[in-house]
LUMMAR-299556 format. One line per field, with one value per residue: residue number from 1; residue in three letters; x, y, z of N, C-alpha, C in turn. Coordinates in pm, 1 decimal, m for minus. Layout:
num = c(NUM | ...)
residu = c(Ala | ...)
n.x = c(X | ...)
n.y = c(Y | ...)
n.z = c(Z | ...)
ca.x = c(X | ...)
ca.y = c(Y | ...)
ca.z = c(Z | ...)
c.x = c(X | ...)
c.y = c(Y | ...)
c.z = c(Z | ...)
This chain:
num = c(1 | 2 | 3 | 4 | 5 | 6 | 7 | 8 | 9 | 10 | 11 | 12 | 13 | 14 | 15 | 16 | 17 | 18 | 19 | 20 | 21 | 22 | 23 | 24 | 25 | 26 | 27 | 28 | 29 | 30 | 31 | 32 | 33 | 34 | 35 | 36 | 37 | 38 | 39 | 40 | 41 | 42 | 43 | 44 | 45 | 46 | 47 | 48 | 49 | 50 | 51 | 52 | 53 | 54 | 55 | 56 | 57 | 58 | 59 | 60 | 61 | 62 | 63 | 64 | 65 | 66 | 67 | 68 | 69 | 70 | 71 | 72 | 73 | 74 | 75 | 76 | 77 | 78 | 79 | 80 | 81 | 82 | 83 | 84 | 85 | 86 | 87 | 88 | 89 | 90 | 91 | 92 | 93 | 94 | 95 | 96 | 97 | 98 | 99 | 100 | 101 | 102 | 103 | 104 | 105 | 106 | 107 | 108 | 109 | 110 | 111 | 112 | 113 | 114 | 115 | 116 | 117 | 118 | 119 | 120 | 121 | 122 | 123 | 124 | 125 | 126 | 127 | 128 | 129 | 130 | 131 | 132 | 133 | 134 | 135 | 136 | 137 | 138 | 139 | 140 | 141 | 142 | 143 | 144 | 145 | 146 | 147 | 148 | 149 | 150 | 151 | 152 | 153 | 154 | 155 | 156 | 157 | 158 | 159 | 160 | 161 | 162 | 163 | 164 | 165 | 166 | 167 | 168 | 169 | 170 | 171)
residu = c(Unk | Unk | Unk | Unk | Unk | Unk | Unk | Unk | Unk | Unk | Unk | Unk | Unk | Unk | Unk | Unk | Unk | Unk | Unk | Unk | Unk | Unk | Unk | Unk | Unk | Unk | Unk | Unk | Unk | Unk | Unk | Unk | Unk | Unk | Unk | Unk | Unk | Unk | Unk | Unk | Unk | Unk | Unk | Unk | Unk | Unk | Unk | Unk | Unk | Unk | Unk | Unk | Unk | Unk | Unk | Unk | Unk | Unk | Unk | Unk | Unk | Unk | Unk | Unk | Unk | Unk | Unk | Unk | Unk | Unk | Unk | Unk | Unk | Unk | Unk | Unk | Unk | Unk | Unk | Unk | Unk | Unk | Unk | Unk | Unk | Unk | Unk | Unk | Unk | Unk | Unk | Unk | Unk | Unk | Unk | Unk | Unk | Unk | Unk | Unk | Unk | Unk | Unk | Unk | Unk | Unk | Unk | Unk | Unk | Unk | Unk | Unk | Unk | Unk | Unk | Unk | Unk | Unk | Unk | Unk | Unk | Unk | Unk | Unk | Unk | Unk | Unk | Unk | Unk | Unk | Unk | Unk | Unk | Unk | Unk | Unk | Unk | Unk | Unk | Unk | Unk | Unk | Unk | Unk | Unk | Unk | Unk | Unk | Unk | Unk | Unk | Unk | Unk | Unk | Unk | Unk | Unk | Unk | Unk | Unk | Unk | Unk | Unk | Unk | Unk | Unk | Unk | Unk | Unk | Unk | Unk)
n.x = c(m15824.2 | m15595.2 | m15704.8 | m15769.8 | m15494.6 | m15373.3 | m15535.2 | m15485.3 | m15195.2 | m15252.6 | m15392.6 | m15164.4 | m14989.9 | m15112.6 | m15135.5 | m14910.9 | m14787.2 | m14722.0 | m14919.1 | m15055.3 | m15078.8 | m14922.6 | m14666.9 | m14641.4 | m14601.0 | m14349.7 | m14202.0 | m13958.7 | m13880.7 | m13834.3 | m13600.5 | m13484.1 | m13387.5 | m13189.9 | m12979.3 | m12637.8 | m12335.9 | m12281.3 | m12134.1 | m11956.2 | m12091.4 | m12182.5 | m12112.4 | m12275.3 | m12260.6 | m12300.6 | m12214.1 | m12392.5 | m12356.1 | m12340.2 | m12112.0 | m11897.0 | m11856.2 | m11521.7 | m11471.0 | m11634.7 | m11522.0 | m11431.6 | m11475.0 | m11458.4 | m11584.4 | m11807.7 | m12070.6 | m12289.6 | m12499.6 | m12579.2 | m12811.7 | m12862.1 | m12923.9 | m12711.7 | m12500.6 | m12203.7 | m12019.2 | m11826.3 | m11646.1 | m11397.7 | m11196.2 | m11045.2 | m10675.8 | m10584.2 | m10397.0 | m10050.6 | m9914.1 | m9631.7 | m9523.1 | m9562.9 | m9684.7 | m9911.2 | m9928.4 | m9717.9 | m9820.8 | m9808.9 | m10022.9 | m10157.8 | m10147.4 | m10277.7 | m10520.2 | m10574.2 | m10636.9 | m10798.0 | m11064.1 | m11088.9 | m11251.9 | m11460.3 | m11611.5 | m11834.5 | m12030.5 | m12277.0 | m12641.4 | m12933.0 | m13237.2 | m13540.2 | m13849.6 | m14041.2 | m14312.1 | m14333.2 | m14054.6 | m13817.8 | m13465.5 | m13330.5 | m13050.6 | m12864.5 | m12566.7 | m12269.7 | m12047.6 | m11880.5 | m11678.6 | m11645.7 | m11689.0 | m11917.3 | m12177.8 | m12168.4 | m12385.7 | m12630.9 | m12888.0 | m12950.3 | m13179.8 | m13278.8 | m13381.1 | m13526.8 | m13407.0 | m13433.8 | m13351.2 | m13339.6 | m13003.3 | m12910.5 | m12924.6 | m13025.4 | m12965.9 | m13086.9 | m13124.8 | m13390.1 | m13409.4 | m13193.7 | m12980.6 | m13044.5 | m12839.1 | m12606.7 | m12347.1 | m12506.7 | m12597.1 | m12791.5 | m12827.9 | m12711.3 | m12655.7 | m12516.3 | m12530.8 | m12413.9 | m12499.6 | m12292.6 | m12028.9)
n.y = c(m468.4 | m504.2 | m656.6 | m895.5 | m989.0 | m1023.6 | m1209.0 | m1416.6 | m1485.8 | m1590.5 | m1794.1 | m1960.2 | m1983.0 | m2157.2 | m2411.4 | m2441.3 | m2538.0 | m2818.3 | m3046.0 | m3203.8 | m3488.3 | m3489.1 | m3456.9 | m3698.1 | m3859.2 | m3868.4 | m3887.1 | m4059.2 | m4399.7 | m4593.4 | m4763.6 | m4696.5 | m4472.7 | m4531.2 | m4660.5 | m4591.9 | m4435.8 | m4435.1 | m4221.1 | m4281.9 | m4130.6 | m4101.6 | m4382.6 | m4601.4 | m4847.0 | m5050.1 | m5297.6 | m5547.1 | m5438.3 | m5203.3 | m5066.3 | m4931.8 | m5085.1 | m5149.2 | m5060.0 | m4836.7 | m4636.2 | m4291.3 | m4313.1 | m4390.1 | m4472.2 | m4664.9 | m4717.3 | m4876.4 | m4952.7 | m5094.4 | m5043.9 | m5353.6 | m5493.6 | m5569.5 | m5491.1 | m5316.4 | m5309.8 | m5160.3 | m5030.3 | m4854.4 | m4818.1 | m4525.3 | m4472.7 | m4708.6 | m4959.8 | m5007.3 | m5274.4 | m5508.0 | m5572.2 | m5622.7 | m5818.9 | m6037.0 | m6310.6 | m6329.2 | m6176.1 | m6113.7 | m6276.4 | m6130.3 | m5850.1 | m5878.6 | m5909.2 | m5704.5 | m5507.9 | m5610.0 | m5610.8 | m5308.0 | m5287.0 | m5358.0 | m5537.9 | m5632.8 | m5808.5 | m5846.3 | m5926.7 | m5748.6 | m5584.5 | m5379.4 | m5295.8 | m5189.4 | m5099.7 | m5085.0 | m5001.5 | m5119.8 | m5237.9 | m5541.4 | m5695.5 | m5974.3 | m6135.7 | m6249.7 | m6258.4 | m6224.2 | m6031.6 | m6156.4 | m6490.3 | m6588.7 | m6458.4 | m6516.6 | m6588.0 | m6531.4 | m6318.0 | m5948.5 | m5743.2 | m5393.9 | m5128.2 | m4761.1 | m4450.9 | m4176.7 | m3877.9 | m3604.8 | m3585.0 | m3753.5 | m4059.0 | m4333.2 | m4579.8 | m4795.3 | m5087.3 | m5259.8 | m5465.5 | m5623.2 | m5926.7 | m6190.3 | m6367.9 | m6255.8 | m6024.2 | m5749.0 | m5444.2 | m5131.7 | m5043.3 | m4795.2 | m4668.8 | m4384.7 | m4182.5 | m4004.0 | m3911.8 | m3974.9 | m3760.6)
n.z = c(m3848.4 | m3688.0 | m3466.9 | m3588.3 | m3737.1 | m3398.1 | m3329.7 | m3565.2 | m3492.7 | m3248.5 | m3308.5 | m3495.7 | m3299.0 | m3156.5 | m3307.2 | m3338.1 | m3058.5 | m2899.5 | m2763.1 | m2512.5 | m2544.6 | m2758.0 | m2612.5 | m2392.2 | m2616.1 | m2709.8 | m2529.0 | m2420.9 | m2329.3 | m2022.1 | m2069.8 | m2311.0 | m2246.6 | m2095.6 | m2221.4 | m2280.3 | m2218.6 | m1840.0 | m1570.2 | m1278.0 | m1013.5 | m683.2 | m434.0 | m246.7 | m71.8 | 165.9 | 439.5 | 663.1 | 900.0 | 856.7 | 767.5 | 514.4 | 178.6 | 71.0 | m183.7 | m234.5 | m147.1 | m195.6 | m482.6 | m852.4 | m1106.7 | m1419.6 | m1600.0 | m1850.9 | m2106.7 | m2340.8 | m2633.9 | m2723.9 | m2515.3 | m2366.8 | m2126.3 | m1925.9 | m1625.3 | m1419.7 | m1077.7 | m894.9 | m639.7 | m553.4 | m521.2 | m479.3 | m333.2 | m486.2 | m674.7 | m613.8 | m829.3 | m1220.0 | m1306.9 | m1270.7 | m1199.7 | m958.3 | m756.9 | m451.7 | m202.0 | m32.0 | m91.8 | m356.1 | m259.4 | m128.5 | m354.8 | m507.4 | m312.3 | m364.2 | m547.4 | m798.9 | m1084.5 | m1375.0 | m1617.5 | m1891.0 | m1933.6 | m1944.4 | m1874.0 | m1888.9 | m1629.2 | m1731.6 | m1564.1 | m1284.0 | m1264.3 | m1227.5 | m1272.6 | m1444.3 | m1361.8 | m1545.1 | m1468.9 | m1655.7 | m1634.5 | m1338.9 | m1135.8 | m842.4 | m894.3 | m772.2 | m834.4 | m1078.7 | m1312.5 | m1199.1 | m1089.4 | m1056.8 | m949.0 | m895.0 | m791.3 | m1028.6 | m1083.7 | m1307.9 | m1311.5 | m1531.0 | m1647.8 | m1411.1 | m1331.1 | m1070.2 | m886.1 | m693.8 | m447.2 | m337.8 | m180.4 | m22.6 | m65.7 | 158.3 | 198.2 | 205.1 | 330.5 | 305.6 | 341.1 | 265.7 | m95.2 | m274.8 | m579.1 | m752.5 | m1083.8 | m1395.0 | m1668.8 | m1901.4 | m2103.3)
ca.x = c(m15709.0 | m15511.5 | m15745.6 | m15726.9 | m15344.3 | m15366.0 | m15603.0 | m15410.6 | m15118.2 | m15310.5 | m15410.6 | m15093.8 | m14883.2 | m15164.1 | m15132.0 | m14747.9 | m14775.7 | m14719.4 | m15057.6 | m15019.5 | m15082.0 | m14782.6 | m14556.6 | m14642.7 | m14584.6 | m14267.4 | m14166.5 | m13833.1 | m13900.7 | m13664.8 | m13512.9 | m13424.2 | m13296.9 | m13025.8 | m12868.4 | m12553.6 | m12283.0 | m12295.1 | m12024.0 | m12016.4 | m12104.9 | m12175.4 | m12125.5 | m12323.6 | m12239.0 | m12258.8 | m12248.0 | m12521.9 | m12348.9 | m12273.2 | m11909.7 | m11877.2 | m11791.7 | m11356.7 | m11441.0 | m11719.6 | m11434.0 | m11330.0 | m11464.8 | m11459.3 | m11661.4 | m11869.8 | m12186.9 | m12248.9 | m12587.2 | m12639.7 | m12941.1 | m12919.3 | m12957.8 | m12546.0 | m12395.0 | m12079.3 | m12010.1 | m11719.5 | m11640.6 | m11318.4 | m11134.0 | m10878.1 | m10572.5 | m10603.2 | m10244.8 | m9959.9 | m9874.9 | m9490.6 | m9460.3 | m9688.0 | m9706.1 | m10013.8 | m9934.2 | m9645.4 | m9819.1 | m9853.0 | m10218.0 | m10251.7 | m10161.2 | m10425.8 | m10674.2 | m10582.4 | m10642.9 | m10910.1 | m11173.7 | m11093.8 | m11262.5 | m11623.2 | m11655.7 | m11923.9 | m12116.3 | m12388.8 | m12729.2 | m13011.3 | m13359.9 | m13611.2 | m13946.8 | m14122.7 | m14406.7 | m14220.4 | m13908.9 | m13715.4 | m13356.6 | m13266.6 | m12930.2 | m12828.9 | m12435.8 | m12257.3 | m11918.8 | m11822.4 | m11534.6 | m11703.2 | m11787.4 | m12056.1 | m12259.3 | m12222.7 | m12567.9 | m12725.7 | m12962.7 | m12941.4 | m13300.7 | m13337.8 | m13497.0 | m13423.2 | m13494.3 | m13378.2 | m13381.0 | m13237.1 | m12891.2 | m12895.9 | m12932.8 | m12992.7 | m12996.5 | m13125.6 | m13137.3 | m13433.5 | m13387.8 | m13043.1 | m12981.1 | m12990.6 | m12694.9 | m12502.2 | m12369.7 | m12575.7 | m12691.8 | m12805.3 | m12728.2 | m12719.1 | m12534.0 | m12567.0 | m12454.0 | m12457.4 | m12522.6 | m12103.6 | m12068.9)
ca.y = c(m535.9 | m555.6 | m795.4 | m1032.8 | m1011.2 | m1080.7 | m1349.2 | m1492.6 | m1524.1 | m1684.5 | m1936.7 | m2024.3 | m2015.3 | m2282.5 | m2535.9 | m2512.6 | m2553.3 | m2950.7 | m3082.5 | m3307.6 | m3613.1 | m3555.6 | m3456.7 | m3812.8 | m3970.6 | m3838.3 | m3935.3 | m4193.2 | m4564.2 | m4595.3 | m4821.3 | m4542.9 | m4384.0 | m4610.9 | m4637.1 | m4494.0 | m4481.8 | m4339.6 | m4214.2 | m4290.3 | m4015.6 | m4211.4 | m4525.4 | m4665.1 | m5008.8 | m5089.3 | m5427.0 | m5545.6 | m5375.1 | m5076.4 | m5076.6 | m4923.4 | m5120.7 | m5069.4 | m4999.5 | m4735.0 | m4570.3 | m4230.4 | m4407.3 | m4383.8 | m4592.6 | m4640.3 | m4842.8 | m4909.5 | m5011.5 | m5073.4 | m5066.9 | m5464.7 | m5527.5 | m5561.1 | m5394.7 | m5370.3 | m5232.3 | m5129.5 | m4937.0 | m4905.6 | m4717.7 | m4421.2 | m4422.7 | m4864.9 | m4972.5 | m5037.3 | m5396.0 | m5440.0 | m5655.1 | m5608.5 | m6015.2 | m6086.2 | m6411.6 | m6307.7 | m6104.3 | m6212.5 | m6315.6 | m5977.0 | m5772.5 | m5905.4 | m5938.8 | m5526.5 | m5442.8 | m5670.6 | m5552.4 | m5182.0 | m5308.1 | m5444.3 | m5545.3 | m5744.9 | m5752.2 | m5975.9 | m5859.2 | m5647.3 | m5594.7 | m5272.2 | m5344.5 | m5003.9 | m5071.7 | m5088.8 | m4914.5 | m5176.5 | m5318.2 | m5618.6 | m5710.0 | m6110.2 | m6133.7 | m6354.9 | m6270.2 | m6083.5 | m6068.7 | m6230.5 | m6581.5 | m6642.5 | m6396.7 | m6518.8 | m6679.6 | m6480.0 | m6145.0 | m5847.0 | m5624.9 | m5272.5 | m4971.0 | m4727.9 | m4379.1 | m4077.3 | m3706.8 | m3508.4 | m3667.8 | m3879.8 | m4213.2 | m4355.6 | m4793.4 | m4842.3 | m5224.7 | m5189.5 | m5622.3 | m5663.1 | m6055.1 | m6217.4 | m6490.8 | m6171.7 | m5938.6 | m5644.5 | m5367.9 | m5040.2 | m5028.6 | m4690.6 | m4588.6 | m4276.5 | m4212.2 | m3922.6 | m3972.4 | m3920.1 | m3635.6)
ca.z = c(m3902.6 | m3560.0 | m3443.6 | m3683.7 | m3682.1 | m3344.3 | m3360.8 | m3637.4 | m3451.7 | m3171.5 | m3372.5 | m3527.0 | m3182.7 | m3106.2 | m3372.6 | m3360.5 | m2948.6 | m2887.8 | m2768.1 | m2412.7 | m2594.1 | m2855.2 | m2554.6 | m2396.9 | m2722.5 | m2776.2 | m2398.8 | m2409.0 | m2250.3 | m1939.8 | m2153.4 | m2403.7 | m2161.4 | m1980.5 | m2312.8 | m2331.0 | m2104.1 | m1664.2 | m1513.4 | m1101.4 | m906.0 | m571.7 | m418.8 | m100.3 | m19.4 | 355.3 | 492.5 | 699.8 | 1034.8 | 834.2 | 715.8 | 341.1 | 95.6 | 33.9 | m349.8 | m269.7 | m78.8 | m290.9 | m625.6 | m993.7 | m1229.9 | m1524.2 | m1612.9 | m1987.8 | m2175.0 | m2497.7 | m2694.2 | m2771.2 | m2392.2 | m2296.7 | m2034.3 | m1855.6 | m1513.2 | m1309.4 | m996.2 | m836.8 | m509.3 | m610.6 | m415.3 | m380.5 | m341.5 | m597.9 | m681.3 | m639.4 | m986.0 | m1286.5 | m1351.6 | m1163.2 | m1155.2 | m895.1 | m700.6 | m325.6 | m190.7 | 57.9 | m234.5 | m448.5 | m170.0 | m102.1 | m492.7 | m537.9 | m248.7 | m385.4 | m732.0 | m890.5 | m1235.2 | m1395.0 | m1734.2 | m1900.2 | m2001.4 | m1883.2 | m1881.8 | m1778.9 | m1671.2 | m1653.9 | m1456.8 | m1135.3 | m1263.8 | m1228.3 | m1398.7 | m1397.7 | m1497.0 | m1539.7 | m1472.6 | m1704.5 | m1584.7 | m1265.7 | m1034.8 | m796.8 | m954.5 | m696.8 | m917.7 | m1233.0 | m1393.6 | m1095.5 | m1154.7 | m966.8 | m948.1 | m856.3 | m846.2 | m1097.4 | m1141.1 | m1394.5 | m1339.5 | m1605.4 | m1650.1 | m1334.7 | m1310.7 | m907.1 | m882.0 | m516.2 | m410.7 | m195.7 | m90.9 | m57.1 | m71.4 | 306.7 | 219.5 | 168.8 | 447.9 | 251.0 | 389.7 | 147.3 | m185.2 | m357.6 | m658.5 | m847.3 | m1196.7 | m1437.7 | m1818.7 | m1997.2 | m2214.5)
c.x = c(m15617.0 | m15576.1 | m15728.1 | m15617.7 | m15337.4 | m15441.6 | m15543.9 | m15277.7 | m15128.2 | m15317.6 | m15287.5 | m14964.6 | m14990.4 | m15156.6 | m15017.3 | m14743.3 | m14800.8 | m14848.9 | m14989.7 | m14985.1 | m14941.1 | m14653.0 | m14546.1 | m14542.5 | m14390.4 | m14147.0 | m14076.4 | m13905.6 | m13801.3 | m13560.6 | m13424.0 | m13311.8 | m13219.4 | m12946.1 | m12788.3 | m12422.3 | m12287.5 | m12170.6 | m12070.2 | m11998.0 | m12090.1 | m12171.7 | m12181.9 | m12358.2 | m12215.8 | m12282.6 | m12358.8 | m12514.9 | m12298.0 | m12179.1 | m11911.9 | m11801.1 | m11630.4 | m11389.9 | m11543.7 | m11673.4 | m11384.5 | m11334.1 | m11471.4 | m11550.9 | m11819.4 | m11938.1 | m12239.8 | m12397.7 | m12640.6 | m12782.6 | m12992.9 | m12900.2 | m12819.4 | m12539.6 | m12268.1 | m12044.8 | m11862.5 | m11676.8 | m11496.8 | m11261.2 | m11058.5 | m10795.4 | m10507.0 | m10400.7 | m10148.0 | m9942.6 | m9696.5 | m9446.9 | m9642.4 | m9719.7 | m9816.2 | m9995.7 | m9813.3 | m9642.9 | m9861.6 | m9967.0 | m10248.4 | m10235.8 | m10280.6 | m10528.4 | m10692.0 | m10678.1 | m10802.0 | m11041.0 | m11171.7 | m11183.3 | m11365.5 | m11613.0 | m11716.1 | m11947.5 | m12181.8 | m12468.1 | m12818.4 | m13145.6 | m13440.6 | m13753.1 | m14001.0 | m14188.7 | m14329.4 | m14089.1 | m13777.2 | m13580.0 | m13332.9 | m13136.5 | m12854.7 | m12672.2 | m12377.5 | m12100.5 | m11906.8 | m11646.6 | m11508.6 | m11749.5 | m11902.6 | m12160.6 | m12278.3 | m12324.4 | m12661.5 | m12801.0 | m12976.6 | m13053.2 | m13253.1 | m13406.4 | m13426.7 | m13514.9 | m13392.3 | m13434.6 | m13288.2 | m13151.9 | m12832.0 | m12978.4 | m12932.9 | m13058.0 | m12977.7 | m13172.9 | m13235.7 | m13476.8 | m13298.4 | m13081.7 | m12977.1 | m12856.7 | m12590.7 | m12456.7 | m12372.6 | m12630.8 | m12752.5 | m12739.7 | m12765.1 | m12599.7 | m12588.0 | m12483.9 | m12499.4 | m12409.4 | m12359.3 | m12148.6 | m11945.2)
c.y = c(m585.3 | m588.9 | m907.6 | m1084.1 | m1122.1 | m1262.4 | m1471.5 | m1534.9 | m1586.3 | m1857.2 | m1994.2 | m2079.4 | m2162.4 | m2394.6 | m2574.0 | m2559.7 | m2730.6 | m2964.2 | m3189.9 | m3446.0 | m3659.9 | m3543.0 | m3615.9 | m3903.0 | m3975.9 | m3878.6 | m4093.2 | m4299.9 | m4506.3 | m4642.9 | m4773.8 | m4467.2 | m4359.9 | m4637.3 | m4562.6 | m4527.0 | m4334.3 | m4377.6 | m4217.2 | m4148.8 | m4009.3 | m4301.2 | m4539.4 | m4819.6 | m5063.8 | m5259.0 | m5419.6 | m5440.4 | m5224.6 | m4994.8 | m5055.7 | m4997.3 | m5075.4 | m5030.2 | m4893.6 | m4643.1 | m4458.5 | m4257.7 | m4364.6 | m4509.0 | m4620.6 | m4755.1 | m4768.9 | m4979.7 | m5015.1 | m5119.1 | m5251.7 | m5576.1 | m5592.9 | m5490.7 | m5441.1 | m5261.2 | m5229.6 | m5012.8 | m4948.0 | m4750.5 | m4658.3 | m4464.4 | m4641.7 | m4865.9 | m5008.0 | m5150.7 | m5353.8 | m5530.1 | m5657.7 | m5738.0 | m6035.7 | m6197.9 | m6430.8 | m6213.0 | m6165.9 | m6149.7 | m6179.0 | m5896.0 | m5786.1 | m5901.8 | m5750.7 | m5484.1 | m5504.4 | m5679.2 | m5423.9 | m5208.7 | m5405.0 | m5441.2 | m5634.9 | m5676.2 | m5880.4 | m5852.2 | m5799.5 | m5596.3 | m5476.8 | m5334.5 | m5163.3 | m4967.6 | m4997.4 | m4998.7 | m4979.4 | m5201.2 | m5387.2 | m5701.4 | m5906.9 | m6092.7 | m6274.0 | m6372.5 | m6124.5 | m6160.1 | m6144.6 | m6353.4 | m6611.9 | m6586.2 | m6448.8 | m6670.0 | m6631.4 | m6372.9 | m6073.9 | m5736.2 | m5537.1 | m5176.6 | m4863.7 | m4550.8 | m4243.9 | m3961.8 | m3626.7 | m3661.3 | m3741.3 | m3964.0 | m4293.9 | m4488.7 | m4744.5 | m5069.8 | m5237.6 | m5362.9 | m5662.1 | m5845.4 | m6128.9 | m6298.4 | m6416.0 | m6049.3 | m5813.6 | m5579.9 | m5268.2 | m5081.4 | m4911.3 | m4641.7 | m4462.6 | m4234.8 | m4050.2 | m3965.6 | m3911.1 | m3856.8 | m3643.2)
c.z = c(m3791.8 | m3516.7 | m3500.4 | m3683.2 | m3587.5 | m3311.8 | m3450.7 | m3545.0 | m3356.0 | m3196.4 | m3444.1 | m3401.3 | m3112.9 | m3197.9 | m3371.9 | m3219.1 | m2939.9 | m2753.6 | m2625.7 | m2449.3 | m2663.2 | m2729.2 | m2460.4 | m2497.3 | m2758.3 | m2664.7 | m2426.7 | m2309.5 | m2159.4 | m2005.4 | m2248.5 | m2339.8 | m2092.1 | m2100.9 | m2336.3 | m2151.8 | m1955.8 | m1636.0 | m1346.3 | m1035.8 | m748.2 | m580.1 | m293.1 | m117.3 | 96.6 | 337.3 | 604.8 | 846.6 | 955.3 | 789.9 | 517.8 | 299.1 | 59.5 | m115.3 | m367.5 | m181.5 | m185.3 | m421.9 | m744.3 | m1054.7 | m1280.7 | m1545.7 | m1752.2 | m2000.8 | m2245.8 | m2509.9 | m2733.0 | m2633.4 | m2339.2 | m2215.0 | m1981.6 | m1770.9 | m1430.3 | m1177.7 | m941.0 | m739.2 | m527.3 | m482.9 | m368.3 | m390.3 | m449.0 | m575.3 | m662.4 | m757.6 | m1101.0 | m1348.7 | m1244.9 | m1133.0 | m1025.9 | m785.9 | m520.3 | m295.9 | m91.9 | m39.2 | m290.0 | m363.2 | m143.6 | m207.2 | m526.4 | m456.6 | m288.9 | m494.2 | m763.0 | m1003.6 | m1308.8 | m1520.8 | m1756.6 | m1943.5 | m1892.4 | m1952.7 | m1840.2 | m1774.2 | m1601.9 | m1553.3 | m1316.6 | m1123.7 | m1249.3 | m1326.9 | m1328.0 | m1468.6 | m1486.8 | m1554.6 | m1533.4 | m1669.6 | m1469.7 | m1193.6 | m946.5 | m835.0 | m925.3 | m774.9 | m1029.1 | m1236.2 | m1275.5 | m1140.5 | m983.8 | m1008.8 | m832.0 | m903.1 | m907.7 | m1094.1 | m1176.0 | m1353.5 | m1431.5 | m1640.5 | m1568.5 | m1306.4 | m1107.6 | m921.2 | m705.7 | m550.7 | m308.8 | m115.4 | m96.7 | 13.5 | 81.8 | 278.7 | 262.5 | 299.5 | 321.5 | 293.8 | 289.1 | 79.0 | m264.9 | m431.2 | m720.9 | m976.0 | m1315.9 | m1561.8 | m1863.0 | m2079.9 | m2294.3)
């Protein structure tokens, strides 16, 4: 009789035990799996001689992607300077030029292609106009609840050197 038992319970801890195939099956797209919104963890933005980026100085910011292929991205520098009038249209040009290298923000759509691992995200409005109707590919890859976009051909026109962000899924 305590064989059987055991045997019985063998056999039922094996039919309930998920099978390789169903744990595959059950396996999220990348795509699945950039939905939702990342909070910034890192920023690495050098120029081509090396010089970090001023807005991946000390940073904050959040990257956004919905399921119907939207996103919207921003990063910006704690500590950037105070305007001395909240009328932007009154603010003088080193002011704004201070505030406005501390600070990235773009959105538009976005694309994964698995093979490769890539995203690629088409900018329909950034901060930068030069970007917009441009696309920006990288490499993408998830552990757990982080998210890491490497640029591994930064643009020549551009003084670009690395680009690594890192991002952890918002809770």
């Amino acid at each position: 009789m305590k064989r059987f038992s055991v045997f019985t319970l063998f056999v039922i801890v094996l039919a309930l035990a998920p099978s390789p195939g169903n744990t595959v099956a059950q396996q999220k797209s990348l795509k699945e799996q950039l939905v939702g919104a990342w909070d910034l963890v890192s920023c690495e933005r050098t120029t081509a001689k090396g010089a970090n980026q001023p807005y991946c100085v000390n940073s904050i910011g959040i990257l956004i992607f919905d399921a119907s292929g939207r996103y919207a991205h921003m990063i910006a520098a704690r500590g950037r300077p105070k305007l001395t009038t909240f009328n932007r249209g009154d603010v003088p040009a080193e002011q704004y030029k201070a505030v406005a290298q501390g600070f990235l923000a773009n959105f538009g759509t976005w694309s994964v292609n698995e093979g490769d691992k890539t995203i690629t995200r088409h900018y329909e409005a950034a901060m930068l106009p030069n970007y917009e109707g441009t696309d920006s590919k990288m490499s993408l890859s998830i552990v757990g609840d982080e998210l890491t976009l490497v640029n591994p051909n930064p643009r020549a026109d551009l003084d670009y050197g690395r680009v690594v962000t890192v991002y952890r899924r918002a809770k």
